[in-house]
NULUMMAR-562906 format. One record per residue (C-alpha): residue in three letters; y, z, x. Coordinates in pm, 1 decimal, always signed. Each point is the difference from the previous one (the first is absolute). Layout:
% residues N
  code        py        pz        px
   ala         Y         Z         X
...
//
This chain:
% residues 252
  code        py        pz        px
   unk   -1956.3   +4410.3   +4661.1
   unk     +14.9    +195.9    -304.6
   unk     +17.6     -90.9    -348.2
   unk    +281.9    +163.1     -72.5
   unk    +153.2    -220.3    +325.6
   unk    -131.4    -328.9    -183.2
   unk    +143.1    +110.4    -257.1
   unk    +340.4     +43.4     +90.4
   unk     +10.1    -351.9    +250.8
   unk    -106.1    -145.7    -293.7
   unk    +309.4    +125.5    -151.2
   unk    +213.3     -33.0    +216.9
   unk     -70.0    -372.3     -37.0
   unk     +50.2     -37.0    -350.9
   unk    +308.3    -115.6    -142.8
   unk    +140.8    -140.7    -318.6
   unk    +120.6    -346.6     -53.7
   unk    +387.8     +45.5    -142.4
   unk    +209.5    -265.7    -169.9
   unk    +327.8     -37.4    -137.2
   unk     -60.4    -298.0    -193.5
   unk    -175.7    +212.1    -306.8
   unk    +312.6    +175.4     -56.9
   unk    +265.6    -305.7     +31.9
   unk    -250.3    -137.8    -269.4
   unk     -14.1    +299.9    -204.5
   unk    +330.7      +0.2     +41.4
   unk     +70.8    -349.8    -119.9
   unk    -206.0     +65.7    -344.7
   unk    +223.5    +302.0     -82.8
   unk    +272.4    -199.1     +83.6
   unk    -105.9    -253.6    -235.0
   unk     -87.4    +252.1    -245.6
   unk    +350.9    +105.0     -28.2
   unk    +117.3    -353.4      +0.8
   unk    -203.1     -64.1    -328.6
   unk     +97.2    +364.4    -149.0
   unk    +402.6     -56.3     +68.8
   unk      +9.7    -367.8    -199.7
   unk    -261.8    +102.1    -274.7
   unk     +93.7    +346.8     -83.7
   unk    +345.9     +93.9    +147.5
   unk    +144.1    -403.9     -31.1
   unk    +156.9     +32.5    +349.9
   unk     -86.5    -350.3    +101.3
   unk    +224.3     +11.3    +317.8
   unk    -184.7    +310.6    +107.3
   unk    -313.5    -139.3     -83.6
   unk     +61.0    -336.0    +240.3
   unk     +82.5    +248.5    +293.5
   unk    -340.8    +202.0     -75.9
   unk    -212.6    -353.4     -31.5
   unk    +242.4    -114.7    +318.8
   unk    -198.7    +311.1    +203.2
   unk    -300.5     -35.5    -153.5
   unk     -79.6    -337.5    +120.3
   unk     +51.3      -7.4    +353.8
   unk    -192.3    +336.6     +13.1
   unk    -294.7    -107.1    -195.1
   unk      -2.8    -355.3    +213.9
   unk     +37.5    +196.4    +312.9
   unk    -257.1    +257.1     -60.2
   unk    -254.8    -227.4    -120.6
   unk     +75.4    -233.7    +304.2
   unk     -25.1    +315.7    +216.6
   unk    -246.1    +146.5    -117.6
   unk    -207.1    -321.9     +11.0
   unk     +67.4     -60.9    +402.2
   unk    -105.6    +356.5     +76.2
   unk    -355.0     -14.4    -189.6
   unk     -48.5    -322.3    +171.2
   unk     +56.7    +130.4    +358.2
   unk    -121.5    +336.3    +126.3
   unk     +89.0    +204.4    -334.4
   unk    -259.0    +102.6    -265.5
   unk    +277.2     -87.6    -324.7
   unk    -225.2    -186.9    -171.3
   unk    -341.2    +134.9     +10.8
   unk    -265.1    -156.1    -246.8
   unk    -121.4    +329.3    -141.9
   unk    +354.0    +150.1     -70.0
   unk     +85.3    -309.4    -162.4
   unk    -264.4     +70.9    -260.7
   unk    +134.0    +329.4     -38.1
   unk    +347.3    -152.9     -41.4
   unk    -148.9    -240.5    -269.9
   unk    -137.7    +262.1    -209.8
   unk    +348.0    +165.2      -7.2
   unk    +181.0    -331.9     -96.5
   unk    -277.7     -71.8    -269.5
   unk     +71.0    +368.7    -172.1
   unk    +373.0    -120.6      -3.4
   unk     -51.9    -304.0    -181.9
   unk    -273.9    +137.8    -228.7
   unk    +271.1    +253.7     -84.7
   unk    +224.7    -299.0    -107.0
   unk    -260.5    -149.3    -232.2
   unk     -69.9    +353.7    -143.5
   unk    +382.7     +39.9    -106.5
   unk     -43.1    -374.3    -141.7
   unk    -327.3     +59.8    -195.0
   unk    +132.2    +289.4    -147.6
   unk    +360.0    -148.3    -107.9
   unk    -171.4    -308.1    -141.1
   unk    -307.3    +197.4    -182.7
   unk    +250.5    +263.8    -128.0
   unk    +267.8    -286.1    -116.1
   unk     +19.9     -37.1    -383.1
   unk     +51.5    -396.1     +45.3
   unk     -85.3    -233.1    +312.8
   unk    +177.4    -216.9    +113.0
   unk    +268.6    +294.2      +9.0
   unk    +344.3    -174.1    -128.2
   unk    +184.9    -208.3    +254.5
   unk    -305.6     -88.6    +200.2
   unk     -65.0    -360.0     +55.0
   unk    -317.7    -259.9     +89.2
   unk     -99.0     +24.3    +327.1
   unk    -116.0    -289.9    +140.3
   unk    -366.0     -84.6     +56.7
   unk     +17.5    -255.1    +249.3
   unk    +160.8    +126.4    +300.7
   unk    -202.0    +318.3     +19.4
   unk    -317.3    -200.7      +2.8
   unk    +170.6    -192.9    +273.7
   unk    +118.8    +316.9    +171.0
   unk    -401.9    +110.2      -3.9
   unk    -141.4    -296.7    +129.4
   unk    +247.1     +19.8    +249.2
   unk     -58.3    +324.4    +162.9
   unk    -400.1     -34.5     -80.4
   unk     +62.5    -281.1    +240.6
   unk    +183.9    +209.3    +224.4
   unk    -315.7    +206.1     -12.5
   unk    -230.8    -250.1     +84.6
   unk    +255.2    -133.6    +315.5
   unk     +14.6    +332.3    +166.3
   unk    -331.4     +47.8     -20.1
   unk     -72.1    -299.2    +111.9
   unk    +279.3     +59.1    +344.6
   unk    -192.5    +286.3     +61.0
   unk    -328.7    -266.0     +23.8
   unk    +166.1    -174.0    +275.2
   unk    +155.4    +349.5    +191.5
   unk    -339.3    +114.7     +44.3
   unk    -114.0    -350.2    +142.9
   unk    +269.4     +38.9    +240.2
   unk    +166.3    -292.8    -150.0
   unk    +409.0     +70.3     +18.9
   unk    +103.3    -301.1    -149.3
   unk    -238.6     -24.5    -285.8
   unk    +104.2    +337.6    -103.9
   unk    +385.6     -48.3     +53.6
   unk     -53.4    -289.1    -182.5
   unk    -134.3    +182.0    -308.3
   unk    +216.6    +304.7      +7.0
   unk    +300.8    -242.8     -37.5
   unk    -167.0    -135.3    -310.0
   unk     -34.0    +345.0    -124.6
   unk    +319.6    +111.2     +94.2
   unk    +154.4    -317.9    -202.5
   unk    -216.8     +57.3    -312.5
   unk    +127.6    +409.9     +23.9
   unk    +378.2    -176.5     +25.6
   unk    -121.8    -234.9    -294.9
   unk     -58.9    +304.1    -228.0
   unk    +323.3    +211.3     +27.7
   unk    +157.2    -365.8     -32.2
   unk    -151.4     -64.1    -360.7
   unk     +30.8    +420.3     -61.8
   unk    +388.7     -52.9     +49.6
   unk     +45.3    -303.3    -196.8
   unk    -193.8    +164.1    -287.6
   unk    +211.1    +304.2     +22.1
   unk    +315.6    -197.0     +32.1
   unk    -107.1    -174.6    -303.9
   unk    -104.7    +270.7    -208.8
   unk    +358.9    +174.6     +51.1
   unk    +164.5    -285.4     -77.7
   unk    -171.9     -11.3    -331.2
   unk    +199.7    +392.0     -53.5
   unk    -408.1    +162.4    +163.1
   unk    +110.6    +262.9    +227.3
   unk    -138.7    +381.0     +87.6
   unk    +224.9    +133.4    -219.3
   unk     -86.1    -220.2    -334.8
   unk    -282.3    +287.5     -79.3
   unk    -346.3    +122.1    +111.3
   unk    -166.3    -283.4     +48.7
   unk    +283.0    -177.5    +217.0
   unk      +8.2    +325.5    +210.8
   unk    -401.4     -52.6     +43.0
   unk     +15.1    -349.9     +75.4
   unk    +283.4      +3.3    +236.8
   unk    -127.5    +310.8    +204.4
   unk    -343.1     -99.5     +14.7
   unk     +70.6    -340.6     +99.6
   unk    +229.2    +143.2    +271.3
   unk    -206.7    +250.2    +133.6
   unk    -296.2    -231.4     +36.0
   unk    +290.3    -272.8    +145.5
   unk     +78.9    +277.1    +214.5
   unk    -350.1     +23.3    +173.6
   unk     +24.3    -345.7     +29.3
   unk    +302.3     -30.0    +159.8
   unk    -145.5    +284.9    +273.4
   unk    -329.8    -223.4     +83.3
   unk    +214.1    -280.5     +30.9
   unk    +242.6    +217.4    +272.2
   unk    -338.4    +137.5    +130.7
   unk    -135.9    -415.6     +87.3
   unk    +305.5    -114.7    +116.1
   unk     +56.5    +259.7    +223.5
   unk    -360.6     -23.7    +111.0
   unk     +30.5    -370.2     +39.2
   unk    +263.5     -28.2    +278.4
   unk    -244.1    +215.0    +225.8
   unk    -292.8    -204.5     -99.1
   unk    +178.3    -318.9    +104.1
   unk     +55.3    +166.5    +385.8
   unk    -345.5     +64.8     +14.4
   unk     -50.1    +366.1    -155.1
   unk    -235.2      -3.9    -282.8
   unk     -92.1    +354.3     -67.0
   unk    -346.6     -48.1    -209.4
   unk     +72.0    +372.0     -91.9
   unk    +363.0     -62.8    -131.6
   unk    -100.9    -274.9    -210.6
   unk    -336.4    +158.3    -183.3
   unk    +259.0    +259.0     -93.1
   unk    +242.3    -248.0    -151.2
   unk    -240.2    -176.2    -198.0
   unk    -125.7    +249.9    -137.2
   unk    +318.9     +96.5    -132.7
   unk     +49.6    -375.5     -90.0
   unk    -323.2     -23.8    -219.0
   unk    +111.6    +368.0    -171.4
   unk    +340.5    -162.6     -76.0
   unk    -195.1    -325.1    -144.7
   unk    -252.6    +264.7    -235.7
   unk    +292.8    +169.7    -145.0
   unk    +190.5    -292.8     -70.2
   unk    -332.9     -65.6    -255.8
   unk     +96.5    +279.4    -193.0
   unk    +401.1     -57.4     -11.1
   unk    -105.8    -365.1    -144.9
   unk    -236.6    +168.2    -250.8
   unk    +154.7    +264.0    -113.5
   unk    +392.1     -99.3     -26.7
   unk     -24.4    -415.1     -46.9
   unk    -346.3     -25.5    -198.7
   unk     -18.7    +325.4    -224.8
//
């Protein structure tokens, strides 16, 4: 047989693995997009609750989706394009902290007027929260390579609870802080702070969908070493930004 034969069984054996759960996702965030542009910009709130009403079930669906696929036959989650995915989220948030640094070094006075004291308690909570969350999912990932199903369902339920834990004490700071008259709109630094914080609650909010979808499967039996290497290592990325969120918006 000729190489040019090889070559083209080869080929003819190659194929692509397609999804449709990228795009109901992608779809979701510009869904939600438009949700946060029509209340903050435009004040069409009723619009704005249809947009979030579509963005939701999307964004649930296509995580849950997605997740199933990458932990049956499909390649959606490979370990290496995650990295590549993380270097793309990390220029996004950097991007965030360079429009901060800039409004806050360029600012005649800091606090800017109408700010108010962020707390100092609850974010050190928040951190030693999802460090712990680090430290669980690491440690589930111990007892999935020992083979051990219930040690590690056991563990990713802790992490999943600490991960719930967080966006708990996020929302109750937020709920606080606009009760006290904080909101995106009171100047710079409230548009930082609340975009930051939501964009990094954001990520957390998709590891969360990304375990809990994982977890049903695990419980059946379907473990997926692969799958979950991947989602850690999202996890831990989520966990090292959050470092810098604390830093740089509570503690500067």
């Amino acid at each position: 047989m000729s190489s040019h034969e090889i070559a083209h069984g080869e080929a003819s054996h190659a194929h692509w693995d397609t999804s449709i759960y990228p795009v109901v996702l992608s779809f979701g965030v510009l869904a939600l997009t438009l949700s946060f542009t029509l209340q903050f910009v435009y004040h069409l709130s009723f619009l704005s609750i249809i947009a979030l009403g579509l963005a939701v079930p999307l964004i649930l669906g296509g995580i849950a989706g997605w997740t199933s696929e990458a932990m049956g036959t499909g390649e959606g989650f490979s370990f290496a394009s995650m990295g590549w995915f993380i270097l793309a989220e990390a220029m996004i948030f950097l991007s965030c902290f360079a429009a901060y640094w800039f409004g806050r070094l360029e600012a005649p006075v800091w606090p800017l007027p109408g700010s108010v004291e962020l707390p100092t308690l609850i974010p050190l909570i928040m951190t030693a929260a999802l460090v712990s969350s680090s430290v669980t999912i690491h440690r589930a990932e111990h007892f999935l390579h020992a083979s051990n199903r219930a040690g590690f369902i056991k563990w990713l339920v802790i992490t999943i609870v600490l991960g719930l834990a967080f966006l708990g004490m996020s929302g109750y700071e937020w709920n606080h802080l606009i009760h006290q008259d904080f909101t995106i709109k009171t100047n710079l630094f409230g548009t930082v702070f609340y975009s930051i914080t939501g964009l990094h609650g954001s990520h957390v909010l998709v590891g969360l969908g990304i375990f809990i979808a994982g977890l049903f499967p695990a419980m059946k039996g379907n473990l997926s070493p692969g799958f979950w290497r991947t989602a850690s290592l999202y996890w831990h990325f989520v966990d090292i930004i959050w470092f810098f969120v604390v830093s740089q918006v509570y503690f500067w």
